[in-house]
N, C-alpha and C positions, 0 to 999 in steps of 0.2 A: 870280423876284421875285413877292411876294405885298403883301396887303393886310396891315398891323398891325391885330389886333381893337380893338385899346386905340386907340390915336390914327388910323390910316386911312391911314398915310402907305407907301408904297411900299418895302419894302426887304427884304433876307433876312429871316427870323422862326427865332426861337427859343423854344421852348417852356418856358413858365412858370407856377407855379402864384402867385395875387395872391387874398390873402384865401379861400384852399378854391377857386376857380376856375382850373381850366388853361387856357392863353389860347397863343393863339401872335402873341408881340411883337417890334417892332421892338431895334435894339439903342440905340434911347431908355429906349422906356418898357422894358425889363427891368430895368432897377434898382430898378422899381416891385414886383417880385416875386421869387421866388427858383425858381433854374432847375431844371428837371428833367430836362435830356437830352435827346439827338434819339431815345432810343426811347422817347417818351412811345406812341406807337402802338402797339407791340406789350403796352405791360405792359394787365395786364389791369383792371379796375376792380372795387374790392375795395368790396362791399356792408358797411356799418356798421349797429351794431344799436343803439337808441337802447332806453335803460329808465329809464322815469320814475316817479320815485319819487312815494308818494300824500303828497294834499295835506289836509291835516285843515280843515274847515270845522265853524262853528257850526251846534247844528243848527236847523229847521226854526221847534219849539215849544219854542225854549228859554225865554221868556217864561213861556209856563204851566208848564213844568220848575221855576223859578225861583219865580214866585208858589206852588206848589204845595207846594214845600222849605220856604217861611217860613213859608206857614200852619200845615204837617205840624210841626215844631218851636213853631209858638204862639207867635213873637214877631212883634215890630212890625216897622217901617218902619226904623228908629233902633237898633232891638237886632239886627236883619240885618245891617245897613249895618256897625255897630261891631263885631259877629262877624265879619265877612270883608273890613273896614278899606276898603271904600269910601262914599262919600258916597250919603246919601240921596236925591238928586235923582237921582243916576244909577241906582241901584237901582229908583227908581222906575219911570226909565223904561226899563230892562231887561224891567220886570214888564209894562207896556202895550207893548213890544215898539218903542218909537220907535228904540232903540238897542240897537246888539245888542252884548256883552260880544266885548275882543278876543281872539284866543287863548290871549296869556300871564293874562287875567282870568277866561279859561275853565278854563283849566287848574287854576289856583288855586282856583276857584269845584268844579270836581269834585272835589280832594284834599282841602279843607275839609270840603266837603258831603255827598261819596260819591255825587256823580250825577254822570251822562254827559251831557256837551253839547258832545262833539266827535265827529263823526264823519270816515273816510274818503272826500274828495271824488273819487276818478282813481286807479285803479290800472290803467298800462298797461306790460306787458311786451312786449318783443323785437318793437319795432316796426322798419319797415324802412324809408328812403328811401322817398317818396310817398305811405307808407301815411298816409289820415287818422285825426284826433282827431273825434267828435264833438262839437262845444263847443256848449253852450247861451248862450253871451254873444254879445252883438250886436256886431258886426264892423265895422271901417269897411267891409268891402267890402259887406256888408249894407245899409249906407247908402246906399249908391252904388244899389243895384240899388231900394231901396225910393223915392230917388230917381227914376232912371229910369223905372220905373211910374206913379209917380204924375204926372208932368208928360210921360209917352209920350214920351218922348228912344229914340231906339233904339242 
């Protein structure tokens, strides 16, 4: 007699997998998952390979891309906007950069125009279980630690 990992309670255990995790439970909670045999020990554990496809992002100076397009061609603010069917305000502020065009407007915006303002953000192949990503976006666990420094919590 053992401990259930799922609930705690005392009883035979039976090997289970519940959500991608093998557990060994009682015969409660196994209905909570679906069994895999008493030779879950001898099989071996089968490495998976994760391929993530890349992610296209806007780029950078799409802003001056963009002001740069409409002055090269010699039209206005109103004859842009009405060449590639969006609104002048927003063009506008694509050009000062307040807002950045979204992908399916970027896409549009280079087939119309013949400029590039997409490029590949992440291209990661044949990554392995634990292997990291390095991500430049700030994380809640980021948080936590920028927390902890600043108010010395240990």
């Amino acid at each position: 007699m053992a401990l259930c990992e799922l609930c705690g309670k005392t009883d035979s255990l039976q090997p289970v997998s519940i959500e991608g995790v093998q557990l060994s439970v009682c015969g409660h909670c196994s209905k909570y998952g679906q069994e895999l045999g008493n030779n879950l020990k001898n099989k071996a554990v089968k490495k998976t390979t994760i391929n993530i496809q890349p992610e296209w992002r806007i780029v950078d100076n799409f802003s001056e891309i963009i002001n740069h397009t409409r002055n090269t061609k010699g039209l206005t603010i109103a004859e842009f906007s009405a060449l590639i069917n969006e609104r002048e305000s927003t063009v506008s502020k694509w050009q000062a950069g307040i807002i950045k065009p979204n992908l399916k407007q970027a896409k549009q915006l280079e087939h119309k125009l013949g400029i590039t303002l997409l490029e590949k953000e992440m291209e990661v192949n044949n990554l392995t279980p634990g292997s990291k990503i390095k991500n430049s976006e700030f994380t809640l666990g980021d948080l936590i630690i920028k927390t902890k420094k600043r108010f010395n919590i240990q």
